[in-house]
C-alpha positions, 0 to 999 in steps of 0.5 A: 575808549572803553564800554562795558558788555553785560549778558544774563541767564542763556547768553552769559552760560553760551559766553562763560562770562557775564561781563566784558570790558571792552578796549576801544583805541582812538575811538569816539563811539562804536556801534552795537555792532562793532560791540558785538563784533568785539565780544566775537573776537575776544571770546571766540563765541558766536554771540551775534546769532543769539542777539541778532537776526538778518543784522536786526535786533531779535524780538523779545531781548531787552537792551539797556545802555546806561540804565535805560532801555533802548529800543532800536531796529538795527544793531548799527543804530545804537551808539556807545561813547567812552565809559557806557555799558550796555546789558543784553536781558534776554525775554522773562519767563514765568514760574 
């Protein structure tokens, strides 16, 4: 299966890349965390401590899969199936 990876502002400069296109062999689904672990693996960057705090979302990012905002405690909660993209929008700020 494939999922897409979508990050912005802040977490696309600490990823040098805005989008990534994850492989996923013989699965059905993968848990945000094992998106996350992923994104870990392939860029070698430390994502997982910009997003996630004690294995639990950080307050004030928005997660989006599929166009529609998801509002989960747990990383581990949120589930991805073939095809799905999940985007990470960090907190808005004012000008």
């Amino acid at each position: 299966m494939k999922v897409i990876f979508k990050v912005y502002t802040y977490l696309k400069a600490e990823l040098g890349a805005g989008e990534l296109h994850l492989e996923f062999p013989g699965r059905e689904e993968v848990s945000l965390d094992e998106v996350l672990n992923e994104v870990e693996k392939v860029t070698s960057k430390k994502i997982r401590d910009k997003v996630l705090k004690d294995g639990k979302i950080k307050e004030g990012l928005i997660f989006v899969l599929n166009g529609k905002s998801v509002i989960p405690e747990n990383a581990s909660e949120v589930y991805l199936k073939d095809g799905d993209v999940i985007s990470i929008l960090p907190p808005g700020s004012g000008g």
